[in-house]
C-alpha positions in Angstrom: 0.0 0.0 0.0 1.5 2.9 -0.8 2.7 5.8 2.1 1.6 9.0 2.1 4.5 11.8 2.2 6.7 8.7 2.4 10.9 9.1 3.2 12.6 8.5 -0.4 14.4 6.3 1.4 11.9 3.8 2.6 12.4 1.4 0.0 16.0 0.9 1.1 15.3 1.1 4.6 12.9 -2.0 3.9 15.6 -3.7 1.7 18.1 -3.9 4.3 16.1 -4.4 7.0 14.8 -7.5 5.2 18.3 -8.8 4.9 19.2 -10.8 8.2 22.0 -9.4 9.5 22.0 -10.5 13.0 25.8 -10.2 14.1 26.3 -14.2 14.1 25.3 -14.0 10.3 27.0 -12.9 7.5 26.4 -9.3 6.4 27.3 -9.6 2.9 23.8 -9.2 1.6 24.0 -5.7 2.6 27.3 -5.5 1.4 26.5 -6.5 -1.7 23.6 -5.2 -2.6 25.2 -1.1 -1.4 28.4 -2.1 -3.4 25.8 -2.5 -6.5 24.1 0.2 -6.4 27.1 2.5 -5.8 28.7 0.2 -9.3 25.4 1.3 -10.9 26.3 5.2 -10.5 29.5 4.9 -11.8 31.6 4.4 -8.0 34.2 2.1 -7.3 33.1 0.6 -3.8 36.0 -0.8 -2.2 34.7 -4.3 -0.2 37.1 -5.0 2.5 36.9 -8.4 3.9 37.2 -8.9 7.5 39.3 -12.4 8.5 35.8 -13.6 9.5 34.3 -15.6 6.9 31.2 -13.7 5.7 31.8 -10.8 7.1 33.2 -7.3 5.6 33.7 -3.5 5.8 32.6 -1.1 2.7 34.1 2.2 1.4 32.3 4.3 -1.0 33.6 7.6 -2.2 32.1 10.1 -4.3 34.6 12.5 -5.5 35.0 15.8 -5.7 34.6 17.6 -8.8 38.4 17.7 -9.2 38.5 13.6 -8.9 39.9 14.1 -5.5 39.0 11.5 -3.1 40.8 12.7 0.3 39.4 14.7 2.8 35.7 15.7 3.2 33.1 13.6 5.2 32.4 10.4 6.0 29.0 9.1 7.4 29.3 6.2 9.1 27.1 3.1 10.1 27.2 -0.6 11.4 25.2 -3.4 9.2 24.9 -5.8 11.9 21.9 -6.0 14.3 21.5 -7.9 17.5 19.5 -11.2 17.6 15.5 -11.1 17.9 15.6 -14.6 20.2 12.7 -15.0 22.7 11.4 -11.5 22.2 7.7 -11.1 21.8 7.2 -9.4 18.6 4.2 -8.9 16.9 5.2 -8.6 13.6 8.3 -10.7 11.6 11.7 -8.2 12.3 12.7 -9.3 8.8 9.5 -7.8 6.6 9.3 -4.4 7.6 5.7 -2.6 8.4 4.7 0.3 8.7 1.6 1.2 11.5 1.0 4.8 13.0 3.7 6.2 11.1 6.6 3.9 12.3 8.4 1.2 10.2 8.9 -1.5 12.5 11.4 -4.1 12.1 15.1 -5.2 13.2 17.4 -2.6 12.7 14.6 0.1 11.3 16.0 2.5 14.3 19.7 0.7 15.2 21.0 1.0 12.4 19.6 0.5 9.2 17.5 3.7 8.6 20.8 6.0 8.4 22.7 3.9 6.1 19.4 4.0 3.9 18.9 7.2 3.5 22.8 7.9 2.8 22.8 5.1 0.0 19.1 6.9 -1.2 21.1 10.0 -1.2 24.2 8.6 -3.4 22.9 9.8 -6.8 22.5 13.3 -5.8 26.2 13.2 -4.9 27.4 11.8 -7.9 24.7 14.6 -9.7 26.3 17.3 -7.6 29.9 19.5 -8.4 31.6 18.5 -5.0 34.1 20.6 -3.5 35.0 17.7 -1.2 34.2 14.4 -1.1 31.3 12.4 0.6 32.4 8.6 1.9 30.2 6.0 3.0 31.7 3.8 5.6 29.8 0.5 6.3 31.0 -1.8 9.0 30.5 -5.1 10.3 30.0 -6.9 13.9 29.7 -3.1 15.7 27.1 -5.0 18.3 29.6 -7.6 19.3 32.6 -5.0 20.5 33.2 -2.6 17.3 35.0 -5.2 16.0 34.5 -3.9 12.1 34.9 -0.3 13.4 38.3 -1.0 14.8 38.9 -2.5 11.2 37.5 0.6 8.9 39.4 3.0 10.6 42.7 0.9 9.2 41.1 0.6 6.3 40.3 4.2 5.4 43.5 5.0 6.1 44.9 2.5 4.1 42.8 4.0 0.9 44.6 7.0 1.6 41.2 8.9 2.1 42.3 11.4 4.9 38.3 12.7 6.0 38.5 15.8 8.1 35.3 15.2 10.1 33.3 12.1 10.4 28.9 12.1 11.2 28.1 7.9 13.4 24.5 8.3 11.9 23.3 6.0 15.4 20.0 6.4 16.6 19.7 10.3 18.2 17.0 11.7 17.1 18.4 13.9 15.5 20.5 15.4 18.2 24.2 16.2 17.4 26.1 14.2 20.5 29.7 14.7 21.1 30.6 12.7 23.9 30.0 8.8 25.2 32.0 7.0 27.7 34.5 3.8 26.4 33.1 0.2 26.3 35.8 -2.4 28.0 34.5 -5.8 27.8 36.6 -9.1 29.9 35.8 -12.6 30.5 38.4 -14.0 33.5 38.2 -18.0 33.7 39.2 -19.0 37.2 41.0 -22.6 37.2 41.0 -24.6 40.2 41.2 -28.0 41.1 38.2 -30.5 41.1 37.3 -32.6 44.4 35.0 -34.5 46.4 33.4 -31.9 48.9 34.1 -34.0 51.5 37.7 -33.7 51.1 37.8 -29.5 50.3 41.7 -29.4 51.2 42.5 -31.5 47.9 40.7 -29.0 45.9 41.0 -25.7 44.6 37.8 -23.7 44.2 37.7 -21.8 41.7 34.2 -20.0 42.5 35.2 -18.7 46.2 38.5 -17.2 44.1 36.3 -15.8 41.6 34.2 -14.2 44.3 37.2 -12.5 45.8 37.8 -10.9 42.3 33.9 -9.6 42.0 34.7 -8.1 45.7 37.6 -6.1 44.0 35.9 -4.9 41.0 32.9 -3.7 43.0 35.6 -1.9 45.3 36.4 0.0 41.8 33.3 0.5 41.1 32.1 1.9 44.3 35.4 4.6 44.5 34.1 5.8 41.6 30.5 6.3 42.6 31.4 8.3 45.4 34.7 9.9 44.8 34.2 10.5 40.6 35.8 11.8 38.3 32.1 13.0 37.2 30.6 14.7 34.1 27.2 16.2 34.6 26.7 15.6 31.0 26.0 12.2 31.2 23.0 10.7 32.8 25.0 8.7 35.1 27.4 11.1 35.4 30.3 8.6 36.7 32.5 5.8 35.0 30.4 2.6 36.2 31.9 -1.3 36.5 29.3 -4.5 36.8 30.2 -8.2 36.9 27.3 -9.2 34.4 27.7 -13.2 34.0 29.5 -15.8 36.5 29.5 -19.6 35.6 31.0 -21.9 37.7 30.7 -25.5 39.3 28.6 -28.8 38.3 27.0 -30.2 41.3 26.3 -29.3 44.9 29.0 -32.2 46.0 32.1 -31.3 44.2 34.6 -28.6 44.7 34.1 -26.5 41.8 36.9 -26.6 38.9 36.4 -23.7 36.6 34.4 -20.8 37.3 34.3 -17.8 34.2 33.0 -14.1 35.1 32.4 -11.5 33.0 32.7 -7.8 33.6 32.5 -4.3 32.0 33.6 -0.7 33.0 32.2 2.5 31.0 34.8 5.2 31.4 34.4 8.8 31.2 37.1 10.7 29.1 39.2 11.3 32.0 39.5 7.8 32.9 42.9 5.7 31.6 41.0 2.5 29.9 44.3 0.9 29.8 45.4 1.7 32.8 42.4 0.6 34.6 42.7 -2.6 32.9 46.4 -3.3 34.1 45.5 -2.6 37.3 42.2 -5.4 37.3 44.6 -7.4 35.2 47.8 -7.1 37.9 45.0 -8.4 40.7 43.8 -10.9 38.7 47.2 -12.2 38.8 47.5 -12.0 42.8 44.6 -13.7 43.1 46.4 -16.9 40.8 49.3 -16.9 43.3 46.8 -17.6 46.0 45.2 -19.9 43.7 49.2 -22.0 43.1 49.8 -21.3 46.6 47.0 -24.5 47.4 48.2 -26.5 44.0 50.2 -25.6 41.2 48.0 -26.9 38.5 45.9 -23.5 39.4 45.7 -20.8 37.3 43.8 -17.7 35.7 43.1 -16.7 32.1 42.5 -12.9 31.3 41.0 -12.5 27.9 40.1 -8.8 26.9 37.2 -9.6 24.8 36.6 -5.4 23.2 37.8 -1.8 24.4 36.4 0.8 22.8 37.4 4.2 23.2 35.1 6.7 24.2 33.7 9.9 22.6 35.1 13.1 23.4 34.8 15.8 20.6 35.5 19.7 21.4 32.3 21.6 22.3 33.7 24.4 20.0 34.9 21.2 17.6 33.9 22.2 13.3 32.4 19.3 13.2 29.8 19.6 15.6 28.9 23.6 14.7 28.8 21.8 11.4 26.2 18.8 12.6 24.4 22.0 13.7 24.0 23.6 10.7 22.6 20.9 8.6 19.8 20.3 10.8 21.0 18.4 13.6 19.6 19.4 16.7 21.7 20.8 19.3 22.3 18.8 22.3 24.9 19.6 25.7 24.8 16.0 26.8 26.5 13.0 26.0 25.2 9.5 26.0 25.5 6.5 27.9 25.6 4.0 24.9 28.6 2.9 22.9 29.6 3.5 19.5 32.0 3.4 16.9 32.5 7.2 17.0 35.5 7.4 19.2 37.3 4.8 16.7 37.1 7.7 14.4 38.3 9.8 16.7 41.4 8.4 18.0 41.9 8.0 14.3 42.4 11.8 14.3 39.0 12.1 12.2 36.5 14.6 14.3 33.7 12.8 14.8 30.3 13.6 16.1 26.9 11.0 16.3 23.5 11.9 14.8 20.8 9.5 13.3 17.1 9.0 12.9 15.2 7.2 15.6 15.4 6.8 19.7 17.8 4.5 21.4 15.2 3.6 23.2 13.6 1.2 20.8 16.7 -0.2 20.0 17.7 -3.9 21.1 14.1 -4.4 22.0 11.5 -6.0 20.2 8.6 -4.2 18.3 11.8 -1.7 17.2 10.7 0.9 14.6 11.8 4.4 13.7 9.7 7.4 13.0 9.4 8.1 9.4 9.8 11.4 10.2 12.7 10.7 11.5 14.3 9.7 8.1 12.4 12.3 6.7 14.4 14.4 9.1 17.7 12.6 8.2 17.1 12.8 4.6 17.2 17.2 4.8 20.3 16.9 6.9 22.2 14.9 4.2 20.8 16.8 1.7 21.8 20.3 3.2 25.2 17.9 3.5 25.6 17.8 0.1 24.6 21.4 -0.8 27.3 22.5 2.0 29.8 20.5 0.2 29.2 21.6 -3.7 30.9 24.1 -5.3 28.7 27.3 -5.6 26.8 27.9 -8.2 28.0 30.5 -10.7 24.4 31.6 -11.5 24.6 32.6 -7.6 27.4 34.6 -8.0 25.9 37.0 -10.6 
């Protein structure tokens, strides 16, 4: 049925949406199918395959009107969603509908809509006399640690493509944010010794060890609660730590033998990521001495699983004066979720984030973005490209 006063980019929107892209899948299809259409207009997308079977970054630059293809501005999305398992939807998150005016549907707000209406927007940048160029930066396997974002950043700079500023088009709505705290993700596997629970002394138990480690990282999290660094910017205006999975031990009788815990600490911008780390890493190691100390065969594995760096972009920064001027709303706060902005960043590209739809409805089911939303997003690119052409000479006379 067709939509009244419908985004130009629905039909996109719907065709990636459609594709499953769920983070354990391959994102070729949407891949593939953006690679064609930029082929079509005459581009030369550059596919950059991750060591990851199925799974790959995507460059697409429209050049200047001189041919030049470094510098200008790159807008930026992830083409993997998170899995719809066990959550009560009431429509298939793979065939998009619209009700109310939302378009409902896996990745509709997180991330799909903003990579649509930048590939709906391609043939007006290859139409328009740019004075810098416009890149497309698709990546993969953002909802499992950034791990394609970590890649693209390598990879634009192996294409020699130099962007000055850089737009994360994740869900904002519409607000121009310029700060999020890092994303450090660990699993710590706690070795003991198995034994009958009658005879404890033979064993080493790897779950009371393990428990000794949550104390400690609670102790960090804590100090920080009540003795900061704080930024009233953010909601939770601290750098927060949580233990958020512990497995350990196979029956009531037995001293348990392996026990794995996982934790993650948000940091504001102040806060040393890697330092922090050392120092839960350099306990983590005391506590195995204590472990050996009962029987050698003890032992701890520390395996950093992501770090992402955090978002911390200039309130005076050109970027985001220029986020401002194409529409984006302004915003003084920063936000609590992750995202492959500060990759950009610590690439030296200044970065901002500012997409269609409202974290809120991400990750959950029934997600859908506002069509006005993309309707919003698609006058923001376009003022994008306008700001970006070469004046007209009719203008000047």
């Amino acid at each position: 049925m067709p939509v009244a006063n419908a985004p130009r980019s629905l039909d996109w929107v719907i065709r990636l949406v459609s594709a499953d892209t769920t983070s354990r899948n391959s994102n070729l299809p949407v891949i593939d199918a953006i690679a064609e259409e930029a082929r079509r207009l005459g581009l030369k997308p550059r596919i950059c395959p991750s060591t990851q079977a199925g799974k790959a970054n995507l460059l697409i630059t429209v050049p200047s009107a001189d041919g030049s293809t470094s510098g200008g501005v790159v807008l930026s999305g992830h083409s993997d969603v998170v899995p719809t398992d066990n959550q009560d939807w009431h429509s298939d998150p793979f065939r998009p509908e619209i009700r109310d005016g939302r378009l409902y549907g896996r990745g509709t707000c997180d991330m799909k809509g903003f990579i649509a209406v930048a590939v709906a927007a391609l043939p007006e940048m290859v139409a328009a006399e740019l004075r810098e160029p416009i890149h497309l930066a698709i990546s993969y396997d953002e909802e499992v640690g950034c791990l394609g974002g970590e890649q693209i950043v390598k990879d634009i700079a192996d294409a020699g493509l130099s962007p000055r500023a850089c737009i994360v088009g994740e869900p904002t709505s519409m607000q121009v944010i310029r700060g999020h705290k890092s994303i450090n993700l660990t699993r710590v596997t706690f070795r003991g010794r198995a034994a009958h629970s009658s005879l404890t002394p033979e064993g080493v138990n790897s779950i009371e060890y393990a428990a000794r480690f949550i104390c400690f990282l609670r102790g960090i999290a804590d100090d920080w609660r009540d003795n900061g660094p704080f930024d009233e910017a953010y909601p939770v205006t601290h750098s927060t730590l949580s233990t958020n999975i512990v497995h350990g031990g196979i029956a009531g009788n037995t001293v348990p033998e392996r026990c794995s815990v996982e934790f993650e600490f948000r940091g504001l911008g102040e806060l040393d990521a890697q330092a922090t780390m050392d120092r839960i890493e350099a306990y983590a190691r005391e506590v195995e001495q204590q472990m050996r100390a009962e029987h050698p065969s003890a032992g701890v594995d520390f395996d950093v699983i992501a770090m992402v760096p955090g978002l911390e972009t200039p309130a005076d920064a050109e970027t985001r004066s220029l986020g401002e001027a194409l529409g984006g709303v302004r915003s003084e706060g920063k936000v609590t979720y992750g995202t492959e902005a500060g990759q950009f960043s610590g690439a030296g590209i200044e970065t901002i984030v500012c997409g269609p739809g409202d974290i809120a409805q991400a990750h959950k089911a029934d997600e859908f973005v506002e069509l006005d939303q993309l309707i919003a997003c698609e006058a923001f690119v376009a003022r994008l490209i306008s700001h970006l052409s070469l004046p007209n000479d009719e203008d000047d006379q």
